[in-house]
C-alpha positions in Angstrom: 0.0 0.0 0.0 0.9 3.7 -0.8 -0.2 6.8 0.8 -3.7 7.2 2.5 -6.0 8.6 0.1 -6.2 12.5 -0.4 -9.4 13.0 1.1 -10.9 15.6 -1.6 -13.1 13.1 -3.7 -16.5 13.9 -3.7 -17.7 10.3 -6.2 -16.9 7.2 -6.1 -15.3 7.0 -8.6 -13.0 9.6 -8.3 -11.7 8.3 -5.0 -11.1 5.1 -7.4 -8.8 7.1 -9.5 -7.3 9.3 -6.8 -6.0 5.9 -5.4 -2.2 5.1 -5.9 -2.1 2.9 -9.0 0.0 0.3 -7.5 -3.3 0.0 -5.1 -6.3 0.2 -7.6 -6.5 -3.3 -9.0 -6.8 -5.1 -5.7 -9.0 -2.3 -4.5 -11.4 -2.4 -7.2 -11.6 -5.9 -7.4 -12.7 -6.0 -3.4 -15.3 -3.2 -4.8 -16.5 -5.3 -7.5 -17.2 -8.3 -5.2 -18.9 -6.3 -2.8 -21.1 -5.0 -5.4 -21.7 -8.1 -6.7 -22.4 -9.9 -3.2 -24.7 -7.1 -1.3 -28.2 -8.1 -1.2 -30.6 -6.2 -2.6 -31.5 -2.7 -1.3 -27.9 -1.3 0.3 -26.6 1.3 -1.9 -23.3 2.6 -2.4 -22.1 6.1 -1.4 -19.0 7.9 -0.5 -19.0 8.2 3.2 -16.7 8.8 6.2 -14.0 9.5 3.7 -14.4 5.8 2.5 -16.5 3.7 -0.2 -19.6 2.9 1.6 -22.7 0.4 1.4 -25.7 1.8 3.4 -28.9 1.2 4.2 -30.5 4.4 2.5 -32.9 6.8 4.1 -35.5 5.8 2.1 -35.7 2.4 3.4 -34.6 3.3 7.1 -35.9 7.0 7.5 -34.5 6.8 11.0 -31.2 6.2 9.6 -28.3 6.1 11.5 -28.5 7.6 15.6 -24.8 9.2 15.2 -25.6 11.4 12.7 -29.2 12.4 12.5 -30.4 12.4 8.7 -27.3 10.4 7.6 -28.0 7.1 6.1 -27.3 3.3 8.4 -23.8 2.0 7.6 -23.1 -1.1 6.9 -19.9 -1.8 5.3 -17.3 0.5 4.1 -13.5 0.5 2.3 -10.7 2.6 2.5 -7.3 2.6 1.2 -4.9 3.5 4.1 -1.7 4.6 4.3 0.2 0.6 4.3 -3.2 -1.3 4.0 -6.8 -1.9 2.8 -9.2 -1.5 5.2 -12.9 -3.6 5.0 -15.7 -2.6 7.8 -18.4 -4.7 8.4 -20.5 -3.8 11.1 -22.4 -6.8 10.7 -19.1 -8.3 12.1 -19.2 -5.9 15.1 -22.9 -6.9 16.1 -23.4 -10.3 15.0 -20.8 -12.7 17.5 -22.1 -15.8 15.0 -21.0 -14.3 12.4 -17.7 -12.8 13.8 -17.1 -16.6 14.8 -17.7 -17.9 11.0 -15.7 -15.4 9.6 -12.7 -15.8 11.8 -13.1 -19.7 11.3 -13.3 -19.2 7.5 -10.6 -17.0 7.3 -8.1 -19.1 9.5 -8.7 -22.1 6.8 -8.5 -19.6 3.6 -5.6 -17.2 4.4 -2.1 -18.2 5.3 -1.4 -15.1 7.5 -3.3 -14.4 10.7 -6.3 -12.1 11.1 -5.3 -8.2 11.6 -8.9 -7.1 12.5 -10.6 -4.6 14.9 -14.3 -4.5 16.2 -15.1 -4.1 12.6 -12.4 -3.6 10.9 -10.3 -5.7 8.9 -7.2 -5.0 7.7 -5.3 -6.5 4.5 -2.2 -5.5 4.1 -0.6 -7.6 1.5 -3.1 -7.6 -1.6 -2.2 -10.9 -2.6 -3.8 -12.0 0.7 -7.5 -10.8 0.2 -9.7 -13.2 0.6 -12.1 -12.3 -2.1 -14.6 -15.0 -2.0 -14.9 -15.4 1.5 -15.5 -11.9 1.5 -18.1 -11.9 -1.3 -19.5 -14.7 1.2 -20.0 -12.5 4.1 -21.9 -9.7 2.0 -24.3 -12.1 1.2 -24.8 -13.2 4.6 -27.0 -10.3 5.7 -29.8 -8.6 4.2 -31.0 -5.1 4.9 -33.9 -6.4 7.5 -31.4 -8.5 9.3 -29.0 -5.8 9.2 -32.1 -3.3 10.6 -32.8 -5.7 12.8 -29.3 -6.2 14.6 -28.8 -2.3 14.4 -32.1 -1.9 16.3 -31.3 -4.7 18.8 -28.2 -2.8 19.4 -29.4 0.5 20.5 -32.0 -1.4 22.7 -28.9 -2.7 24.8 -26.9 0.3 24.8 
């Protein structure tokens, strides 16, 4: 990875092109299976200075409690300064899926796990998992993602 991306994109796709080429093509290829893999009814945006899937205002009007008016986040991706960074706050609020996708990973990766709450961290491109990650966008949909958010806030 090269330097963190300039943060004066307003599209999507110019944060694509703003990215260090060196960085693109394993960046747009985690894009691509993302976009291929969300269910239906999360929409793409840029967001948080990142590529983000949300749950639009027009299917959640309460949208998310941090930022009144804002859309629900769900999953975002950033190109950092010496690695690709994946959020999935699915991850964060679901521990049965945390515990899949650390099992999954362990069997499909030959490094170890550099992940946060909800953030995972890839910093050798070869090492992307791209199909276990095209898995784990497909398994949660919009309600169940609504639902889990919801839950959340009730425990908090």
């Amino acid at each position: 990875m090269d330097k963190p991306m300039q943060q004066d994109v307003r599209t999507v796709e110019e944060y694509i092109m703003a990215l260090a080429e060196c960085d693109r093509e394993s960046f747009v290829q985690l894009r691509n299976v993302i976009v291929q893999n969300l269910p239906e009814g999360f929409e793409e945006q840029l967001s948080y200075n990142m590529i983000g899937y949300v749950v639009p205002i027009t299917v959640y009007p309460k949208g998310y409690h941090v930022k009144k008016g804002e859309p629900l986040p769900f999953i975002a991706i950033a190109s950092q300064k010496h690695h690709i960074s994946l959020y999935h706050m699915g991850l964060y609020g679901d521990n049965e899926l945390l515990r899949w996708f650390i099992t999954a990973y362990a069997t499909q990766v030959p490094t170890k796990l550099d992940m946060g709450k909800s953030c995972i961290r890839f910093r050798n491109p070869k090492h992307i998992p791209y199909s276990l990650i095209g898995e784990l966008c497909q398994k949660m949909t919009v309600s169940e993602y609504v639902s889990l958010y919801e839950r959340s806030l009730i425990r908090n």
